[in-house]
C-alpha positions as a printed NumPy array, in Angstrom:
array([[ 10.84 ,  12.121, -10.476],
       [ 10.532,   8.973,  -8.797],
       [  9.625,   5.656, -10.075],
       [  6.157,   5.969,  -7.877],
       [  5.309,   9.762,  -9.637],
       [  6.626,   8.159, -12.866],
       [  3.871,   5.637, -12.888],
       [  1.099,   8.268, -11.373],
       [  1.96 ,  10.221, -14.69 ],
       [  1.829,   7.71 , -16.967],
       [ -0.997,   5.825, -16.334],
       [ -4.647,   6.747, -15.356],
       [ -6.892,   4.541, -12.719],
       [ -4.158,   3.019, -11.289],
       [ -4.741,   0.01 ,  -9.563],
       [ -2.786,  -1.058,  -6.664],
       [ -2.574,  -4.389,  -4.643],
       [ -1.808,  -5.318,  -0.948],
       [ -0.59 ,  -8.806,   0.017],
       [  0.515, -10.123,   3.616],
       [  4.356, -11.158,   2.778],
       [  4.206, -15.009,   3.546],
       [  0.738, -15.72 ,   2.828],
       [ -0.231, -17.941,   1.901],
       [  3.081, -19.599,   1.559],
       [  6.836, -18.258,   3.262],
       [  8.384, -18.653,  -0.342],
       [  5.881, -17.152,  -2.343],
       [  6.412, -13.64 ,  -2.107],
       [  8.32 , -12.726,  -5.071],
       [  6.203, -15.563,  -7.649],
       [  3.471, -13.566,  -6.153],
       [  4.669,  -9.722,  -7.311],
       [  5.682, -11.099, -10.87 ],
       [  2.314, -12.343, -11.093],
       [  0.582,  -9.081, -10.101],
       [  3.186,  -7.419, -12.229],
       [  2.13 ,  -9.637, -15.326],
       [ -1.79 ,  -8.74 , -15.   ],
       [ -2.151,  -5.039, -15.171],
       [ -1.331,  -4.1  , -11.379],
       [ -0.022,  -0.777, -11.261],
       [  1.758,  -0.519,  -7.722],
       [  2.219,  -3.515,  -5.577],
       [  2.044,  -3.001,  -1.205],
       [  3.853,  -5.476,   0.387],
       [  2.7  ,  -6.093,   4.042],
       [  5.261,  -6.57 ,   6.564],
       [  3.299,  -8.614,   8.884],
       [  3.132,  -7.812,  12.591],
       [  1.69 ,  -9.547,  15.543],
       [ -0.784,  -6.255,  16.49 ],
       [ -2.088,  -4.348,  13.081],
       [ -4.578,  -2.284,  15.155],
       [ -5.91 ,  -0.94 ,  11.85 ],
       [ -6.346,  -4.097,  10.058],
       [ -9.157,  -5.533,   9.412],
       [-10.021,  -9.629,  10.584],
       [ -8.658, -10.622,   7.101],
       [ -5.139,  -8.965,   6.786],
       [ -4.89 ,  -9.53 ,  10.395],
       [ -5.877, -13.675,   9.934],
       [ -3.115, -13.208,   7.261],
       [ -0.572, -11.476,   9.162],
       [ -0.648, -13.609,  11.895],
       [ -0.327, -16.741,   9.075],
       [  2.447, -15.356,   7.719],
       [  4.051, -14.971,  10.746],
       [  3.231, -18.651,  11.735],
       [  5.049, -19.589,   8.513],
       [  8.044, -17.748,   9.604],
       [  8.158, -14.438,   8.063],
       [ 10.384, -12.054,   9.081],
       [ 11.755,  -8.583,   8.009],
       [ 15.535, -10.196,   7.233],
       [ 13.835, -13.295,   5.331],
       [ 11.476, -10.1  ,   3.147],
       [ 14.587,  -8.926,   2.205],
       [ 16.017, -11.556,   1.227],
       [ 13.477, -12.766,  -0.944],
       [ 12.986,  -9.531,  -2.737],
       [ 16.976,  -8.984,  -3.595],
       [ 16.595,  -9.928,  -7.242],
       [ 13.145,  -8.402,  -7.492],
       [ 14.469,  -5.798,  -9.758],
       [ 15.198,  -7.775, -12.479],
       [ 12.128,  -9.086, -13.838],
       [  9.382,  -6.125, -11.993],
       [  9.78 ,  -2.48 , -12.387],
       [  6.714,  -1.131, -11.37 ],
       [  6.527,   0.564,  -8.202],
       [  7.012,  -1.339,  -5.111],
       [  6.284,  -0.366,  -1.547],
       [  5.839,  -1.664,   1.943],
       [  3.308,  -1.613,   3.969],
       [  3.785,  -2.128,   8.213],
       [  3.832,  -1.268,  11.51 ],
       [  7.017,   0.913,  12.968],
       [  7.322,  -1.543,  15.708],
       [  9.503,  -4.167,  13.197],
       [ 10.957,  -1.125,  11.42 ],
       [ 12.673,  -0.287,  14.496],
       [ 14.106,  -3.274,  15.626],
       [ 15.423,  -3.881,  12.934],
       [ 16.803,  -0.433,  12.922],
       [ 15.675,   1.982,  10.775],
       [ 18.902,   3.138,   8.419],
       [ 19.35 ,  -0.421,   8.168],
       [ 15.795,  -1.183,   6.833],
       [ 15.708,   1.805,   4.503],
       [ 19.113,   0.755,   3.262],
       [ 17.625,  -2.761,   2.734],
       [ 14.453,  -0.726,   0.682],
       [ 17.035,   0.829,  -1.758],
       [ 19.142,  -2.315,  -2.177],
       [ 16.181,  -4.061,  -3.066],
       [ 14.331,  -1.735,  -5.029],
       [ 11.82 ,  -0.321,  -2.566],
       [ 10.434,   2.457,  -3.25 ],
       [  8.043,   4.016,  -0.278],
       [  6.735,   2.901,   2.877],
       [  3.224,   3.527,   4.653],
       [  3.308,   3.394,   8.476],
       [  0.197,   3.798,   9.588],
       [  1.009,   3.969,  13.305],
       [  4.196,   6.866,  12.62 ],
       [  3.133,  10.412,  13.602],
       [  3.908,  13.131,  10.878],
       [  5.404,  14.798,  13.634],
       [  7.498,  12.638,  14.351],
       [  8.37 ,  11.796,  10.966],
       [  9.07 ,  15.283,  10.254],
       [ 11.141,  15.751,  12.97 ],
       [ 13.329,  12.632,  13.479],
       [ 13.163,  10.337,  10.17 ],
       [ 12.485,  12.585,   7.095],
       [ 16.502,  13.845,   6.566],
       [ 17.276,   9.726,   6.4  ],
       [ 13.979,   9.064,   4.166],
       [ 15.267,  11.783,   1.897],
       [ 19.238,  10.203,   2.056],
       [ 18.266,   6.827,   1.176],
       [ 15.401,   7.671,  -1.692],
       [ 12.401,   6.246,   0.152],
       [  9.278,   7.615,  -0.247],
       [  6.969,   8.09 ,   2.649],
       [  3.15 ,   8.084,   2.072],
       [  0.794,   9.181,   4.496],
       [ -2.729,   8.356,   5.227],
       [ -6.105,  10.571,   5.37 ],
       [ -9.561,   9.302,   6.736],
       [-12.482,  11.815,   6.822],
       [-11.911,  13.133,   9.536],
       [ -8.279,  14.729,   8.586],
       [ -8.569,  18.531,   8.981],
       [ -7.878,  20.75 ,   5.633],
       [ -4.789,  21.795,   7.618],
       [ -2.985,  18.574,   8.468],
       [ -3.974,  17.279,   4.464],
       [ -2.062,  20.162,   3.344],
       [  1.154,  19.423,   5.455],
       [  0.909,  16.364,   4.482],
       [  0.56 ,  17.275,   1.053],
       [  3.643,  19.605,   1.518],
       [  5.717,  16.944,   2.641],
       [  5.037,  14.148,   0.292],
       [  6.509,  12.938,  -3.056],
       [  4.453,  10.216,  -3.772],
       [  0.874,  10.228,  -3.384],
       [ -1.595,  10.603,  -0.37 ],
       [ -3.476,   7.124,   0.78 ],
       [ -6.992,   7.878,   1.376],
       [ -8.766,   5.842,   3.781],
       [-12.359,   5.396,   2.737],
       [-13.733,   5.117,   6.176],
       [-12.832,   6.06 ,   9.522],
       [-12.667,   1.982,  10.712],
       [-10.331,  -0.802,   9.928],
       [ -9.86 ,  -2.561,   6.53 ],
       [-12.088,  -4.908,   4.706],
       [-14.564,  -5.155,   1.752],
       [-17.982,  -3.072,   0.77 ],
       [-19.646,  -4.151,  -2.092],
       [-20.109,   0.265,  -2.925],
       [-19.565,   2.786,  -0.856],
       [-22.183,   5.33 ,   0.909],
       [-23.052,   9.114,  -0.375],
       [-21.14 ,  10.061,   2.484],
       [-17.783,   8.514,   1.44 ],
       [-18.601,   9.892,  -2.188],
       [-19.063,  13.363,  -0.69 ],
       [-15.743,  12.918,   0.982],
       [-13.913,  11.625,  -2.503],
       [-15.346,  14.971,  -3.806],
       [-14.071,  16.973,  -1.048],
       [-10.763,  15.977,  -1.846],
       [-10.624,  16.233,  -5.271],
       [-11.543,  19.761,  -5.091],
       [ -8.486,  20.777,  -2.895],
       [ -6.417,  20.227,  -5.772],
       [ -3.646,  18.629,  -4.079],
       [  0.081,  18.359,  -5.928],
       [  0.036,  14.682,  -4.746],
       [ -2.142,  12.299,  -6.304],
       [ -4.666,  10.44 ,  -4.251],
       [ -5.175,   6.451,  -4.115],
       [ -7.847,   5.364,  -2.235],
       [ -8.074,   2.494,   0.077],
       [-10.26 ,   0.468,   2.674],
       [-13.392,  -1.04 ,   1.168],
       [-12.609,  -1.674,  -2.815],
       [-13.311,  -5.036,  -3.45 ],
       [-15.377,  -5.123,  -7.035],
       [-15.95 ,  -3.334, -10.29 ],
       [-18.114,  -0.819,  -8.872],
       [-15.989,   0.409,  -5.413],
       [-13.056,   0.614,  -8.215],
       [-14.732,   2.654, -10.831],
       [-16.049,   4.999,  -7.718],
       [-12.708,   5.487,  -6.714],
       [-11.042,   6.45 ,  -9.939],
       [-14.286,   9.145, -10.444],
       [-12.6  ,  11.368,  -8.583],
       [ -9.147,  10.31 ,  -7.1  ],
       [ -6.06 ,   8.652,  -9.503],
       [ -6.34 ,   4.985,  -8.115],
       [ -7.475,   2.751,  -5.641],
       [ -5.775,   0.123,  -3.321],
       [ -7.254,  -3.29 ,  -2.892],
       [ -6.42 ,  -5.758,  -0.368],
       [ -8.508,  -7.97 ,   2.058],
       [-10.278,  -8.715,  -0.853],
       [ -7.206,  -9.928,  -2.851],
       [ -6.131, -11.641,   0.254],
       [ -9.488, -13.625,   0.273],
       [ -8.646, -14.267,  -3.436],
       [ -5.046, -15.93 ,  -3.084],
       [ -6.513, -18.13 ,   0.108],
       [ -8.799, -19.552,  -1.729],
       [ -7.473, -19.781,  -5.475],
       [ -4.072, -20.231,  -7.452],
       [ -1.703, -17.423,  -8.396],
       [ -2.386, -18.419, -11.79 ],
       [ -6.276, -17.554, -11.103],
       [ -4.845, -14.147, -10.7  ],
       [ -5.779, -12.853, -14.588],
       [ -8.907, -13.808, -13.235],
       [ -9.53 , -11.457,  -9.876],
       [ -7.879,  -8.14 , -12.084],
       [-10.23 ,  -8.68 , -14.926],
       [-12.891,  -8.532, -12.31 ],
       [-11.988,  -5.647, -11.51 ],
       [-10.339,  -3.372, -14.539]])
């Protein structure tokens, strides 16, 4: 059992948070995870930031392209999470684009996720197919999970082949549009949390896009294991100290 299916099973309404490595400062990434780490945050989502997230919304975006400014770079990620293991052991995982991935090279960035401690990625913009077919064998090799997104409009078939090829759990978009925050969601996205559920999937289900408050969390965790926040967060740490932090997960737990 991995470290990410450890946590799943131990805990219940997991709560996991997404941060732009590099924002708001280049040197604050791992003060930042020891924070979340210290406050109740069940999985942490590191973004790799990227000059085109096509499925970000204007705040992750505003942040990526910050981070970026600041100089953030896949080497400099790495380097700043090498002794991240000794003071957080909850789950870790990136979140980017494939673009960066591959140039950097892809045996040498999963190699970089198990020296450091990674423990999955989410690529939003790398086909299953392709995953399946090219990637999976070295994914396997090095330990990393890969976790896969749903929307809506995912057919029964393709959330079962995704389900059969996944380890960690299944990230389920809330809406069929980029990120950002709703203050609750619609009957239709509560119908779809319901659909899900009810498919009795072996992976767990976190749900993402659109939690931002009390309420959008406690929807989420009706149904599915956890939810993922993050433009909201983002909005948070622009605006506030990472000592505030206590302050935005009591908000929300």
């Amino acid at each position: 059992m991995n470290r990410i299916q450890q946590q799943l099973s131990a805990k219940n309404k997991i709560l996991s948070i997404y941060f732009t490595a590099g924002f708001t400062k280049l040197n604050g990434t791992k003060s930042l995870i020891e924070e979340l780490a210290r406050n109740k945050v069940d999985i942490i989502e590191i973004g790799l930031p990227f000059s085109d997230p096509l499925a970000d919304g204007p705040t992750i975006q505003s942040s990526s392209m910050q981070a970026l400014q600041n100089g953030m770079t896949t080497t400099l990620l790495f380097e700043q999470l090498k002794d991240i293991r000794n003071t957080v052991d909850i789950p870790l995982i990136i979140m980017g684009y494939f673009n960066p991935m591959l140039q950097f090279g892809i045996e040498n960035f999963l190699k970089a996720c198990r020296q450091t401690g990674i423990d999955g990625l989410i690529i939003p913009d790398l086909p299953l197919e392709i995953y399946l077919s090219d990637y999976k064998k070295l994914f396997d090799s090095y330990g990393i999970q890969m976790i896969f997104l749903i929307t809506p409009q995912t057919s029964e078939e393709r959330i079962r082949l995704i389900d059969d090829n996944s380890n960690a759990f299944i990230y389920m978009v809330s809406s069929a549009g980029i990120t950002g925050s709703k203050d609750q969601f619609e009957e239709n996205q509560l119908q779809y949390f319901e659909r899900i559920a009810r498919m009795n999937l072996k992976n767990q289900q976190l749900i993402g896009f659109g939690i931002s408050n009390k309420i959008t969390f406690q929807q989420a965790v009706k149904h599915q294991k956890g939810a993922i926040i993050g433009s909201s967060f983002i909005q948070f740490i622009s605006k506030n100290k990472i000592s505030d932090i206590k302050n935005f997960i009591n908000n929300i737990l």
